[in-house]
The first five atom37 places (N, CA, C, CB, O) and aatype in JSON, in Angstrom:
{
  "aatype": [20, 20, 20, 20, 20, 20, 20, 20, 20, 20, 20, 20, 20, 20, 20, 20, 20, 20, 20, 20, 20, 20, 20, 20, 20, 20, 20, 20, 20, 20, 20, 20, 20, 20, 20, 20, 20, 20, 20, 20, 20, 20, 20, 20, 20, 20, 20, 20, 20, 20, 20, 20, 20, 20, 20, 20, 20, 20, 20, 20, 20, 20, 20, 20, 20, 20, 20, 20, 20, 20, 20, 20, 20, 20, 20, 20, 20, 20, 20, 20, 20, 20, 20, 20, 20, 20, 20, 20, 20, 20, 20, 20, 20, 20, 20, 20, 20, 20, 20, 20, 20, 20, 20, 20, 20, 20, 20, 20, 20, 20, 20, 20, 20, 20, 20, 20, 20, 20, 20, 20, 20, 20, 20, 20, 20, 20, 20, 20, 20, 20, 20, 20, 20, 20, 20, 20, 20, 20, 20, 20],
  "atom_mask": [
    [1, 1, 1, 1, 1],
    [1, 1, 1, 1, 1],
    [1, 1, 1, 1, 1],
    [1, 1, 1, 1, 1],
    [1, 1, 1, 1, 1],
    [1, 1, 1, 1, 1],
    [1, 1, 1, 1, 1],
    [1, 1, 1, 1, 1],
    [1, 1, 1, 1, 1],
    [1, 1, 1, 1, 1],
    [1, 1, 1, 1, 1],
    [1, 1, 1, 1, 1],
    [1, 1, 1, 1, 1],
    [1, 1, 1, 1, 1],
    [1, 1, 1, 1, 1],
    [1, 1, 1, 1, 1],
    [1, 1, 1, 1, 1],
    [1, 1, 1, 1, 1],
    [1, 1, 1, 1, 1],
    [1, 1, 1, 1, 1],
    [1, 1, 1, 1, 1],
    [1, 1, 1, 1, 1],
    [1, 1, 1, 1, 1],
    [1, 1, 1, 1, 1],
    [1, 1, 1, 1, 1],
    [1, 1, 1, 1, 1],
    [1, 1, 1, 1, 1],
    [1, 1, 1, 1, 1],
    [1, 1, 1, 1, 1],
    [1, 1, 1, 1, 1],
    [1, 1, 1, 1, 1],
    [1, 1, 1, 1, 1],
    [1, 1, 1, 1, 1],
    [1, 1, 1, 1, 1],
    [1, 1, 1, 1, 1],
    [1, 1, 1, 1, 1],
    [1, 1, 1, 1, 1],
    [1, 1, 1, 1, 1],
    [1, 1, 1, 1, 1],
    [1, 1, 1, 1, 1],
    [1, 1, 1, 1, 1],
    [1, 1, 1, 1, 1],
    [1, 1, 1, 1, 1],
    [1, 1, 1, 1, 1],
    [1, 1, 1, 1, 1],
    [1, 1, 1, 1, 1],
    [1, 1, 1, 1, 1],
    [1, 1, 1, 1, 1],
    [1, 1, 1, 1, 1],
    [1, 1, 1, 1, 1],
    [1, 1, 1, 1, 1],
    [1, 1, 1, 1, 1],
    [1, 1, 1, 1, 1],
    [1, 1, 1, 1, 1],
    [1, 1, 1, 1, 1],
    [1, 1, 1, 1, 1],
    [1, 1, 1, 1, 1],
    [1, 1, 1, 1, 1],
    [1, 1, 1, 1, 1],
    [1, 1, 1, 1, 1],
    [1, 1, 1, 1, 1],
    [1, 1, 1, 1, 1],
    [1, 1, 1, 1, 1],
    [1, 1, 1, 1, 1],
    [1, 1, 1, 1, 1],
    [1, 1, 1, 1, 1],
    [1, 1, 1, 1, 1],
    [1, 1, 1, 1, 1],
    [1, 1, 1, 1, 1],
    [1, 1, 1, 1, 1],
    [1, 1, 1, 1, 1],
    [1, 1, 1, 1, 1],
    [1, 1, 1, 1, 1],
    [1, 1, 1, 1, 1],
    [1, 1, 1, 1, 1],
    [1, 1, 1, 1, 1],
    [1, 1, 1, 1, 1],
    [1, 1, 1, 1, 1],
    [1, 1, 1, 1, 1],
    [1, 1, 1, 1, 1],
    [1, 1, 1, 1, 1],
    [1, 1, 1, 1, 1],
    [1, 1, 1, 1, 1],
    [1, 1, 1, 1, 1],
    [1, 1, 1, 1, 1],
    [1, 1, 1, 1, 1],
    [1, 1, 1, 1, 1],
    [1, 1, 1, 1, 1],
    [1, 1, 1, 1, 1],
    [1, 1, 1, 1, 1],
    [1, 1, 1, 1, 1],
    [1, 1, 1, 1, 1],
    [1, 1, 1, 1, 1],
    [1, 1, 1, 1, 1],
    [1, 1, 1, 1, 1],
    [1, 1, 1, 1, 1],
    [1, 1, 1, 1, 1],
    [1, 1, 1, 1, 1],
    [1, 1, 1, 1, 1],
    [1, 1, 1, 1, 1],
    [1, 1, 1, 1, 1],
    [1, 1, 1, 1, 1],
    [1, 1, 1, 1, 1],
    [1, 1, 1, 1, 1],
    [1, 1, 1, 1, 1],
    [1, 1, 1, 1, 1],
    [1, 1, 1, 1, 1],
    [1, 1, 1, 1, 1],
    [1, 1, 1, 1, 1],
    [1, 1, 1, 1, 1],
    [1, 1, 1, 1, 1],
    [1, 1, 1, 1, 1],
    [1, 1, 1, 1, 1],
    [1, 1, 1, 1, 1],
    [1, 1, 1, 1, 1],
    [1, 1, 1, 1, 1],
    [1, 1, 1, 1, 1],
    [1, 1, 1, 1, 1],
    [1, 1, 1, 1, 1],
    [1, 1, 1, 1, 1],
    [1, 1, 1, 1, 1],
    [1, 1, 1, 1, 1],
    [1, 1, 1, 1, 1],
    [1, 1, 1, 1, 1],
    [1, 1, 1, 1, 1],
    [1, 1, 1, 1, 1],
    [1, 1, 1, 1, 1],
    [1, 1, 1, 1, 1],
    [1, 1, 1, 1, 1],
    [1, 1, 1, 1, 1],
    [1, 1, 1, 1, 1],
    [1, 1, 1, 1, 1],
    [1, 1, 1, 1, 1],
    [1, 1, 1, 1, 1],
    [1, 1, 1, 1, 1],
    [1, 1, 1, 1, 1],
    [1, 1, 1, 1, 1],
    [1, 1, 1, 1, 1],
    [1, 1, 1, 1, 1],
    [1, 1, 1, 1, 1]
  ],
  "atom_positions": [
    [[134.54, 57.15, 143.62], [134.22, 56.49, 142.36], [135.09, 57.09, 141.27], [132.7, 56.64, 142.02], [135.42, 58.27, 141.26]],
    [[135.37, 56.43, 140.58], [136.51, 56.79, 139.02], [135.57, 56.51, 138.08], [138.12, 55.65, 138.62], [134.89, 55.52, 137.82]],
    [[135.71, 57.88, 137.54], [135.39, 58.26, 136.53], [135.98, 58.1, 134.54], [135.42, 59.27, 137.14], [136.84, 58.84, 134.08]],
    [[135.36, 57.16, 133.82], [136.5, 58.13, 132.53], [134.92, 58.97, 131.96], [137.69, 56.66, 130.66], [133.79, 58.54, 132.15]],
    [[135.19, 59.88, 131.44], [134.76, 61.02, 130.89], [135.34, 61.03, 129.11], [135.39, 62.28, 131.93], [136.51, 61.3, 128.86]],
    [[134.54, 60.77, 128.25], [134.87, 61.15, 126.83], [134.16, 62.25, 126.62], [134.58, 60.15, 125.78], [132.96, 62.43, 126.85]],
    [[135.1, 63.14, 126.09], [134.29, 64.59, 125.44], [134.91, 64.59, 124.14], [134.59, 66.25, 126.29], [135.9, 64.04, 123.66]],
    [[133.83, 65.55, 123.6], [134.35, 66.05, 121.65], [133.69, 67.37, 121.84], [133.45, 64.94, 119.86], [132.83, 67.52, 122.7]],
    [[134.09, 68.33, 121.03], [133.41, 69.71, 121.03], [133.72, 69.69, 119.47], [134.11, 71.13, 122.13], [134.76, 69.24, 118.99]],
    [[133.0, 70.07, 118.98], [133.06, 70.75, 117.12], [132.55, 72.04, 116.73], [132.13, 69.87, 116.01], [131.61, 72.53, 117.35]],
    [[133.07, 72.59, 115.82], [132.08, 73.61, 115.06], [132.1, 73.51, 113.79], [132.31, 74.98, 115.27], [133.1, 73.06, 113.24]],
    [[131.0, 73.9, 113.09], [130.95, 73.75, 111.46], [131.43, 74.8, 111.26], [129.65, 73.56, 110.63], [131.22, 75.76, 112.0]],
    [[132.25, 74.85, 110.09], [132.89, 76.26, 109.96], [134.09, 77.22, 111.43], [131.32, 77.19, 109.73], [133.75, 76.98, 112.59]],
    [[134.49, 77.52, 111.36], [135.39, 77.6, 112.49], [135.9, 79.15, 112.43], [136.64, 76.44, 112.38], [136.88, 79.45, 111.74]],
    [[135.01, 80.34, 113.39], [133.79, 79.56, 113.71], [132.44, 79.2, 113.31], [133.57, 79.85, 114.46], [132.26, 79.31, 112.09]],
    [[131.53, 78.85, 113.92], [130.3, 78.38, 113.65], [129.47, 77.9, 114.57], [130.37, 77.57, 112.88], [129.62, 78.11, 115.77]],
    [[128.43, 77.14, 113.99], [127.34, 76.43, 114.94], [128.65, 75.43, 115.45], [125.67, 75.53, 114.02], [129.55, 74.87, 114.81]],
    [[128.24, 75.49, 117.19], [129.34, 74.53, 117.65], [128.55, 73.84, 118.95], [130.94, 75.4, 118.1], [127.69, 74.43, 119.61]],
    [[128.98, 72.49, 119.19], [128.07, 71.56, 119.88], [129.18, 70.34, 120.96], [127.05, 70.68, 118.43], [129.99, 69.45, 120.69]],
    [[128.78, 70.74, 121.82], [129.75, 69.39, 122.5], [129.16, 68.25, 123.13], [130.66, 69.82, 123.66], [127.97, 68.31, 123.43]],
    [[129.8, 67.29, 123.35], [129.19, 65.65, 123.71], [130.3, 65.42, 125.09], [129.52, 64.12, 122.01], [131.5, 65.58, 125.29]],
    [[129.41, 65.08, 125.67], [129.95, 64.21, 127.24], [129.25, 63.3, 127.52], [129.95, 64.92, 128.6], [128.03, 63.32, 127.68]],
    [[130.11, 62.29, 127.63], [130.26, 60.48, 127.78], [130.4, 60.4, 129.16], [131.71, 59.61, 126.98], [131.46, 60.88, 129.58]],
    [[129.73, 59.98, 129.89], [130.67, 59.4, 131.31], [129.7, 58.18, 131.48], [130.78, 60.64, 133.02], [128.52, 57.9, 131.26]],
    [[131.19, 57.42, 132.15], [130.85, 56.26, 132.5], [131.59, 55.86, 134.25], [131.35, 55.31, 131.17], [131.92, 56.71, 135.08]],
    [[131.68, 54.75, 134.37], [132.37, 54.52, 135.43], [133.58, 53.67, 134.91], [131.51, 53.88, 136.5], [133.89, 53.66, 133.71]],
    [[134.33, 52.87, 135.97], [135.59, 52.63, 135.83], [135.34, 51.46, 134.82], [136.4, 52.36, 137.21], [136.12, 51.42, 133.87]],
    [[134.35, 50.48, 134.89], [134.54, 49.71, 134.4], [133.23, 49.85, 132.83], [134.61, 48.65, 135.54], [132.44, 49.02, 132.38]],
    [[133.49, 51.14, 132.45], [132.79, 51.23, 130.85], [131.49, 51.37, 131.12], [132.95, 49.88, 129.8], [130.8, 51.24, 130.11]],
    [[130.66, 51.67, 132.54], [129.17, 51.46, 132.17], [128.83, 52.96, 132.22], [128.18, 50.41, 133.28], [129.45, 53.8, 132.89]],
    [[127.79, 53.19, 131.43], [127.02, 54.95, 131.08], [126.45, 54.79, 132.0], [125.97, 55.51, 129.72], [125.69, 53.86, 132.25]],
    [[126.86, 56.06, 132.96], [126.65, 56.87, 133.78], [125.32, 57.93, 133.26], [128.01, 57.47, 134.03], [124.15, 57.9, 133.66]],
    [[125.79, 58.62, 132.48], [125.02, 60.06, 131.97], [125.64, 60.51, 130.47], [125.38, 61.51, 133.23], [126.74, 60.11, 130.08]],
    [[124.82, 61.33, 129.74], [125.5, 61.7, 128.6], [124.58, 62.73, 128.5], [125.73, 60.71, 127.41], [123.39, 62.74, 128.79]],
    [[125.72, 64.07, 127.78], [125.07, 65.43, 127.31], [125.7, 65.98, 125.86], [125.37, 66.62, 128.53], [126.78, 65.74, 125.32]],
    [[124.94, 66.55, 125.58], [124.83, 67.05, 124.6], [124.06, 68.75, 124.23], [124.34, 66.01, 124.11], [122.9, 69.09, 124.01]],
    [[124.96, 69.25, 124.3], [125.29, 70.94, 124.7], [125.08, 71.82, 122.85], [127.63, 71.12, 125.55], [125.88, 71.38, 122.04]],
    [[124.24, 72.78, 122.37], [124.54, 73.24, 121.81], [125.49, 74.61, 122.3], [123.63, 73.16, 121.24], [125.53, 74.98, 123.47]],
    [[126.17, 75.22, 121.28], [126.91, 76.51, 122.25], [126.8, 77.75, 121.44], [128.69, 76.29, 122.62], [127.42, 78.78, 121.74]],
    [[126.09, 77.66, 120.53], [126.16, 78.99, 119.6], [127.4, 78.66, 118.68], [126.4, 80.55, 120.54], [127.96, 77.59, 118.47]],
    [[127.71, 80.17, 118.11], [128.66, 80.47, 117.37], [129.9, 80.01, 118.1], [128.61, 81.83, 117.04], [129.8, 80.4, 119.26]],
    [[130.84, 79.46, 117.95], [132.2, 78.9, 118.57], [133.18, 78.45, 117.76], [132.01, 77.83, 119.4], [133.17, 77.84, 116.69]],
    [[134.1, 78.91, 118.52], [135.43, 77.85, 117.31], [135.44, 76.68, 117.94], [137.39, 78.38, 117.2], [134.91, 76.47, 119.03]],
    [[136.22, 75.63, 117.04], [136.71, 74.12, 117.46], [137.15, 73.87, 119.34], [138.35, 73.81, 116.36], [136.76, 73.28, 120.34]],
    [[138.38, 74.92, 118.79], [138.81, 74.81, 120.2], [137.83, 75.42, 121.47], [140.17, 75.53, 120.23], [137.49, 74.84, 122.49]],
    [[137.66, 76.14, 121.24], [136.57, 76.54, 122.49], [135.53, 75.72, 122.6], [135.88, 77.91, 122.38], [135.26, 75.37, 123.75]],
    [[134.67, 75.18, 121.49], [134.08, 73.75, 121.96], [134.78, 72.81, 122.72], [133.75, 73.0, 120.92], [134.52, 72.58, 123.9]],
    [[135.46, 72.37, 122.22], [136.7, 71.1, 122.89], [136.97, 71.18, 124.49], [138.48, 71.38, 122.15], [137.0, 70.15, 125.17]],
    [[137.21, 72.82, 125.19], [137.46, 73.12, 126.36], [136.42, 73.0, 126.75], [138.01, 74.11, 126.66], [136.38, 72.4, 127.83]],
    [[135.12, 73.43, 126.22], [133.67, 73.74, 126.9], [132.72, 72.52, 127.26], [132.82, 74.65, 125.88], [131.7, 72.61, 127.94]],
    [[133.36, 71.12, 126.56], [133.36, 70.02, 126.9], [133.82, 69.34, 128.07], [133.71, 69.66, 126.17], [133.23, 68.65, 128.9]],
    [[135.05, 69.71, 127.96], [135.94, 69.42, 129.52], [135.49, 69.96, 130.65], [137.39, 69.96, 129.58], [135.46, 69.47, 131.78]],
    [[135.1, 71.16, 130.22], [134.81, 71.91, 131.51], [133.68, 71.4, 131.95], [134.68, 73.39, 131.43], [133.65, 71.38, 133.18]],
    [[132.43, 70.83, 131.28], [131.17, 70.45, 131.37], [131.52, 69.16, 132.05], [130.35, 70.41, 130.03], [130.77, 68.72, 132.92]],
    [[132.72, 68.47, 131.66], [132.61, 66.83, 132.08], [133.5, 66.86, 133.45], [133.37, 65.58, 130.73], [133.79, 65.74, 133.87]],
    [[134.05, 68.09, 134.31], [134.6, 68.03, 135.2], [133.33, 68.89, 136.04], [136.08, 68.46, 135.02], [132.88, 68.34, 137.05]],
    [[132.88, 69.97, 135.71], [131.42, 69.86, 136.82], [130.73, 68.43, 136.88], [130.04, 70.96, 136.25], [130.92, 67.8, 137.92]],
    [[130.1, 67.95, 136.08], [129.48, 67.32, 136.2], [130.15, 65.95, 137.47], [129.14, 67.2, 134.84], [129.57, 65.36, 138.38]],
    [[131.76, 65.85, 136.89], [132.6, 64.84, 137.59], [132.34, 65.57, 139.49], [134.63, 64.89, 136.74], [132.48, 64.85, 140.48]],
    [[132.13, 66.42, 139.53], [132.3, 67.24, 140.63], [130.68, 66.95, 141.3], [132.77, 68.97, 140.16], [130.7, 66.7, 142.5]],
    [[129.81, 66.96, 140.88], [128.74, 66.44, 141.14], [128.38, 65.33, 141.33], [128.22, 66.69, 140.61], [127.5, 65.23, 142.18]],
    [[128.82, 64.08, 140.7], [128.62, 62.97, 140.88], [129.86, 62.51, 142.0], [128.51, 62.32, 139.51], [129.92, 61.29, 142.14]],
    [[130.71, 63.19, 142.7], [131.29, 62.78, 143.82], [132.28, 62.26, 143.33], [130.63, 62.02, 144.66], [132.57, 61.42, 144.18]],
    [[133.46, 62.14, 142.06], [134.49, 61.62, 141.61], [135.52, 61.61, 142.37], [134.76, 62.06, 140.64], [135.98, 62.66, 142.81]],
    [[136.1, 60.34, 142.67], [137.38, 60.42, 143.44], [138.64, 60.48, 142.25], [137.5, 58.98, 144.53], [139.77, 60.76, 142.66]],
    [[138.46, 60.22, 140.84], [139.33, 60.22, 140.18], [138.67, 60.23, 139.24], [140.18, 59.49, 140.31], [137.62, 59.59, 139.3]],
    [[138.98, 60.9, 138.09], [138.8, 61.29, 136.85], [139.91, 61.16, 135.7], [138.46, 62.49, 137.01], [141.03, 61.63, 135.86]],
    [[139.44, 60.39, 134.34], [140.28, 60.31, 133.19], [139.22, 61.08, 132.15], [140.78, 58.63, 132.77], [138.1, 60.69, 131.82]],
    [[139.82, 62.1, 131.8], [139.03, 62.52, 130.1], [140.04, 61.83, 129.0], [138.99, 64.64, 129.66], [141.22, 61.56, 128.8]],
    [[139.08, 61.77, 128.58], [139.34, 60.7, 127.1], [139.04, 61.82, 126.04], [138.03, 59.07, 126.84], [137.85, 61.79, 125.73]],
    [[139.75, 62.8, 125.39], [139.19, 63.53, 124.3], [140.38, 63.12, 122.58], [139.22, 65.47, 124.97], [141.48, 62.58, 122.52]],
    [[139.56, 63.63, 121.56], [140.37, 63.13, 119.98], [140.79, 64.72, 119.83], [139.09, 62.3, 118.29], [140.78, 65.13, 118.67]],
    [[141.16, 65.71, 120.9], [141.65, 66.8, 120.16], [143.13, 67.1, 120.92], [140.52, 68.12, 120.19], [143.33, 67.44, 122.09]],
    [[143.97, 66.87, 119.97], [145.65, 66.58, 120.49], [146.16, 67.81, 121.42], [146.85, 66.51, 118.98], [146.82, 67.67, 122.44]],
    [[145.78, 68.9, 120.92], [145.87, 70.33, 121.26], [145.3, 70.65, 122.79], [145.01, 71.16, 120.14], [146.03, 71.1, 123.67]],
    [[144.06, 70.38, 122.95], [143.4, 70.36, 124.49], [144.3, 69.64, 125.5], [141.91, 69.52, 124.52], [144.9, 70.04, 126.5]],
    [[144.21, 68.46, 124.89], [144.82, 66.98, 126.05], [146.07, 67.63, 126.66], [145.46, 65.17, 125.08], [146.38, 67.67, 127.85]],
    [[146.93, 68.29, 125.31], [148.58, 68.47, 125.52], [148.69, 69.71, 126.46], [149.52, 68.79, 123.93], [149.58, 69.97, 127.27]],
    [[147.63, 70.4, 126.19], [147.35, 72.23, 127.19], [147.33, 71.44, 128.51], [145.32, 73.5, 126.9], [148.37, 71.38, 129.17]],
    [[146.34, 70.88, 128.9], [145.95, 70.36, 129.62], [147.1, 69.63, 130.73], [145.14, 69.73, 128.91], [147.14, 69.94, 131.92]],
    [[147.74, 68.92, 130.26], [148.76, 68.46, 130.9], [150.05, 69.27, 130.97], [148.97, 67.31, 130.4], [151.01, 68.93, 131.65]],
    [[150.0, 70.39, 130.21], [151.04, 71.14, 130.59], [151.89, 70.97, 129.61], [151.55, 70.89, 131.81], [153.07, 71.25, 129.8]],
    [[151.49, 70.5, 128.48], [152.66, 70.05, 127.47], [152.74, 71.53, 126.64], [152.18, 68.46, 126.31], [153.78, 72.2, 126.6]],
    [[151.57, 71.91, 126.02], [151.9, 72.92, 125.14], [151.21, 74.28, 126.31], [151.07, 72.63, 123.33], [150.35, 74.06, 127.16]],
    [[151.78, 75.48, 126.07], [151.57, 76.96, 126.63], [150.14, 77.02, 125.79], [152.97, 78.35, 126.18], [150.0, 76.45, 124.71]],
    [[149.25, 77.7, 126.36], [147.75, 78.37, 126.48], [148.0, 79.98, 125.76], [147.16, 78.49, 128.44], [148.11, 80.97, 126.49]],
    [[148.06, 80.09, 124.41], [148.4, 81.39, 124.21], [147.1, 82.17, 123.13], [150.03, 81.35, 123.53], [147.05, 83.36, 122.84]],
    [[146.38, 81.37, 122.8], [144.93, 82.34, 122.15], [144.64, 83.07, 123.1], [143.44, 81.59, 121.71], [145.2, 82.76, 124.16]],
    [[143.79, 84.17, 123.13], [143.22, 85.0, 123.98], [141.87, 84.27, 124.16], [143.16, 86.47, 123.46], [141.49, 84.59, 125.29]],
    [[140.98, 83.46, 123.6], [139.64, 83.34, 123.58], [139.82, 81.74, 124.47], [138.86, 83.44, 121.83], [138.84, 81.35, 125.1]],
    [[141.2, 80.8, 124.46], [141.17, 79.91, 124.86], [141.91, 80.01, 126.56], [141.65, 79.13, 123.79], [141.94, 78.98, 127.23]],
    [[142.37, 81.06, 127.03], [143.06, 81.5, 127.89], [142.18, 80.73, 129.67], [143.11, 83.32, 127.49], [142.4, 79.97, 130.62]],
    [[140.99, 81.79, 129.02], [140.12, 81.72, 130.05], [139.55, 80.62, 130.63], [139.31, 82.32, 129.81], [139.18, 80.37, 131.77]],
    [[139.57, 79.94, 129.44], [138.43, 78.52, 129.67], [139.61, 77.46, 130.3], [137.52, 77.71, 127.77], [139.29, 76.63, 131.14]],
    [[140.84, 77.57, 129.88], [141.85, 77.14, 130.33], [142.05, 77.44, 132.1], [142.82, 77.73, 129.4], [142.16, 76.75, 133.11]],
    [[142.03, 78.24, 131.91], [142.25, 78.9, 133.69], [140.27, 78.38, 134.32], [142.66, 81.69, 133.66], [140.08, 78.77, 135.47]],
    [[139.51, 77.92, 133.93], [138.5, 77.45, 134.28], [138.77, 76.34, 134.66], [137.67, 77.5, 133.54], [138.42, 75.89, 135.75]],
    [[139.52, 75.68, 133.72], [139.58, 74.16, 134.09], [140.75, 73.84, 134.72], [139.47, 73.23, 132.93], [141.01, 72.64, 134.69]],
    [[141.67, 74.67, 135.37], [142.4, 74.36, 136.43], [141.4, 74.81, 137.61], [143.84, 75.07, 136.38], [141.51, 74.09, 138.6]],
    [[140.82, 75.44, 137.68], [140.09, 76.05, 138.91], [139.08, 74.63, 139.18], [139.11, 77.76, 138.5], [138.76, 74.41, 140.35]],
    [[138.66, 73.83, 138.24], [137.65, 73.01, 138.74], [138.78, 71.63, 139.12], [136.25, 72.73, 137.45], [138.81, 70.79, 140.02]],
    [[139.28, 71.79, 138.44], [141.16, 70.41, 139.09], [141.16, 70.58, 140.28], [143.27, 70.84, 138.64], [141.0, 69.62, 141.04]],
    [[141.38, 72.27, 140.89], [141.53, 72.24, 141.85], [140.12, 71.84, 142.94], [142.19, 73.33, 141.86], [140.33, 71.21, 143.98]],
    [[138.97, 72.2, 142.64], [137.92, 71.49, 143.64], [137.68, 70.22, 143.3], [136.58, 72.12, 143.72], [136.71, 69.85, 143.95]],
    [[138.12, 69.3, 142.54], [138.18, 68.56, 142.49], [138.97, 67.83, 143.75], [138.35, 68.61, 141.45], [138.41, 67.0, 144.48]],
    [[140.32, 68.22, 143.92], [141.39, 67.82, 144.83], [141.92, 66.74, 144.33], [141.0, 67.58, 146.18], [141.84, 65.76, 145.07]],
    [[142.46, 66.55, 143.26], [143.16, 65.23, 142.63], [143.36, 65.76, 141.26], [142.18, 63.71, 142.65], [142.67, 66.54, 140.61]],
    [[144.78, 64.97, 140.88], [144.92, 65.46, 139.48], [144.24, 64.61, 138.59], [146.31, 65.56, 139.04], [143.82, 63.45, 138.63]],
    [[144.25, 65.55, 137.76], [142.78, 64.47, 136.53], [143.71, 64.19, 135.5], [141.0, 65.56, 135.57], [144.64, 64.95, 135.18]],
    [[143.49, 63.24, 135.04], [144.49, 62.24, 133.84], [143.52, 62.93, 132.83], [144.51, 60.03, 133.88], [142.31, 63.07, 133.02]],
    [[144.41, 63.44, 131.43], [144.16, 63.29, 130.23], [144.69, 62.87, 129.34], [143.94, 63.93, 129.93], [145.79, 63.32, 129.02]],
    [[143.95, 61.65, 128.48], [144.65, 61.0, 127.87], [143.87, 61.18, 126.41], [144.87, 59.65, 128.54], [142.64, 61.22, 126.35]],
    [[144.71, 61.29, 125.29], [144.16, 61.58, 123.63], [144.04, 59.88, 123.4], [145.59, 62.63, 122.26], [144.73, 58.9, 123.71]],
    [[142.62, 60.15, 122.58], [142.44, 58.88, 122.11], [142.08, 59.03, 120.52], [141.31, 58.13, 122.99], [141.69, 60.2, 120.51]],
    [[142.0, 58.71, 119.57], [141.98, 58.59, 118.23], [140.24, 58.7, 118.13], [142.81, 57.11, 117.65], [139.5, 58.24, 119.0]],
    [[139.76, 59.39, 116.89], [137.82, 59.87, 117.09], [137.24, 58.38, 116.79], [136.95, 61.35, 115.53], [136.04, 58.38, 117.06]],
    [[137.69, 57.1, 116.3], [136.63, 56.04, 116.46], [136.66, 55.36, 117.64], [136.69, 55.07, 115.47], [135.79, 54.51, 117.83]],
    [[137.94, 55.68, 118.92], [137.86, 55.48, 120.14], [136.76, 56.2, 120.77], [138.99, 55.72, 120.65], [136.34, 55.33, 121.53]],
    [[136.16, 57.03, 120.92], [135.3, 58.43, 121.37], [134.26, 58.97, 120.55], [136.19, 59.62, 121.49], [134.12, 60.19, 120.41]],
    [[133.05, 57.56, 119.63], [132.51, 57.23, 118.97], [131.4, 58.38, 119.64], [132.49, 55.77, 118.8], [130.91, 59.2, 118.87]],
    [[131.11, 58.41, 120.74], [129.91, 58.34, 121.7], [129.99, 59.61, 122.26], [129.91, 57.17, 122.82], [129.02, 60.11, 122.83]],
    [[131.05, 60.18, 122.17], [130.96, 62.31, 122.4], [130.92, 62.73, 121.25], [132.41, 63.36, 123.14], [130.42, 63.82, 120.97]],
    [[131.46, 61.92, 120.37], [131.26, 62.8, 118.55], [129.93, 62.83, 118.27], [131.99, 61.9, 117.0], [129.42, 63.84, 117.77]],
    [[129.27, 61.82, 118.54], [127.5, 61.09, 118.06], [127.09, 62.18, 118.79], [126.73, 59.21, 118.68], [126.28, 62.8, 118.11]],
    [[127.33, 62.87, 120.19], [126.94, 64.28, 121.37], [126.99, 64.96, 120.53], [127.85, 64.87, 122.67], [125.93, 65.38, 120.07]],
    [[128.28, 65.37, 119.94], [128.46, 66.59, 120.05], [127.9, 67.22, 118.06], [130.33, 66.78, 120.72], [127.85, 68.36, 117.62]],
    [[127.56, 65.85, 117.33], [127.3, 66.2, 116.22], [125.54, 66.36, 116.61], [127.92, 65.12, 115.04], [124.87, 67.29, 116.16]],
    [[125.08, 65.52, 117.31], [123.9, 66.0, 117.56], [123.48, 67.3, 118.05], [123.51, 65.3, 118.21], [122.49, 67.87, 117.58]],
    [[124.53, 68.05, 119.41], [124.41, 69.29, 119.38], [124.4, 70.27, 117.94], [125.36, 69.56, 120.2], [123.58, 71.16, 117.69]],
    [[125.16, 69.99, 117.36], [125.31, 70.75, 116.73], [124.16, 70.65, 115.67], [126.54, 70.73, 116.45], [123.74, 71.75, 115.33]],
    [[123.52, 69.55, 115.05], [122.28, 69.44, 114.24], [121.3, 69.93, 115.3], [121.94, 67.89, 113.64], [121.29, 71.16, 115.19]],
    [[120.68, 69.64, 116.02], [119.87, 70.5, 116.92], [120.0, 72.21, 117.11], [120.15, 69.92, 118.19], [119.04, 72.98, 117.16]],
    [[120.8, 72.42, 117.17], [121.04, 74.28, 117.16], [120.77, 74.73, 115.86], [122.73, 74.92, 117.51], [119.98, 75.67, 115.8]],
    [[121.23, 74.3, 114.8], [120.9, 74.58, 113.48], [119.5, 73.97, 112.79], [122.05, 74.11, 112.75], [119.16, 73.94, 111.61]],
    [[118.9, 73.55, 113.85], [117.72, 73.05, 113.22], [116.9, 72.17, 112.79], [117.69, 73.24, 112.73], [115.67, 72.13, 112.77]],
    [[118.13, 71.08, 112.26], [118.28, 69.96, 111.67], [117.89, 68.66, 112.33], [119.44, 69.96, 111.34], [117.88, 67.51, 111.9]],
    [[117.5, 69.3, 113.83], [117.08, 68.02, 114.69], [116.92, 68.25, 115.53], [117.66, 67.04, 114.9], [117.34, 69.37, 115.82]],
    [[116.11, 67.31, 116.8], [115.44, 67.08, 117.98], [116.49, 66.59, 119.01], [114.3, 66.08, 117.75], [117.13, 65.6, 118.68]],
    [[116.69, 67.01, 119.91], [117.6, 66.13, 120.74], [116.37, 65.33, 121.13], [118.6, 66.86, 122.07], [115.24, 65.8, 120.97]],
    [[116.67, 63.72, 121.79], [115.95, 63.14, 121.96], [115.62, 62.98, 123.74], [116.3, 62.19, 121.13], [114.71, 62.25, 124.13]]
  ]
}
């Protein structure tokens, strides 16, 4: 089964209260599952990875023969594919996480950047994580 996967990770303040959203659907757009993760104190980027990483277990669980993440953060997508070098110390790891789950996966996973009103539906995740940890709300 093919997967696309939309994730968003945020933090208020950077860092801060930080919250990520995972979208999955199947090939042809229908919701599968959706989460919504608070994570504590976090920067942007370490949300953003902690998303991916969440939407490739999960892809790993539901039996994915192919996987597309759909994320709005230019920086992840481009690591990800090998475009830009992995050089924070705090983003290193999570990086080397998510090749390790590529690899049980057994297939390369497409990431493709999409613009944030494309990926309406991990932002709506991941802002809810983040109002929920701070207080401000109930996940439902």
């Amino acid at each position: 089964m093919k997967l696309i996967i939309y994730t968003d990770g945020g933090a208020r303040g950077n860092p801060g209260p930080a919250g990520i959203g995972v979208y999955v659907t199947d090939e042809n757009g229908r919701k599968l599952e959706e989460h919504a993760v608070y994570l504590g104190v976090q920067t942007n980027n370490q949300a953003e990875y902690k998303a991916v990483l969440l939407a490739l277990e999960r892809a790993l669980v539901l039996g994915a023969t192919a996987v597309e993440i759909r994320a709005d953060s230019e920086l992840m997508v481009k690591q990800a594919r090998g475009e830009y070098k992995v050089k924070h110390p705090n983003i290193a790891p999570l990086y080397l996480q998510l090749k390790n789950l590529e690899t049980l996966l057994g297939f390369r996973v497409k990431y493709t950047h999409v613009r944030r009103e494309k990926n309406i539906d991990a932002d709506r995740l991941s802002n809810d994580a983040m109002d929920t940890g701070s207080g401000k709300k109930k996940l439902r």
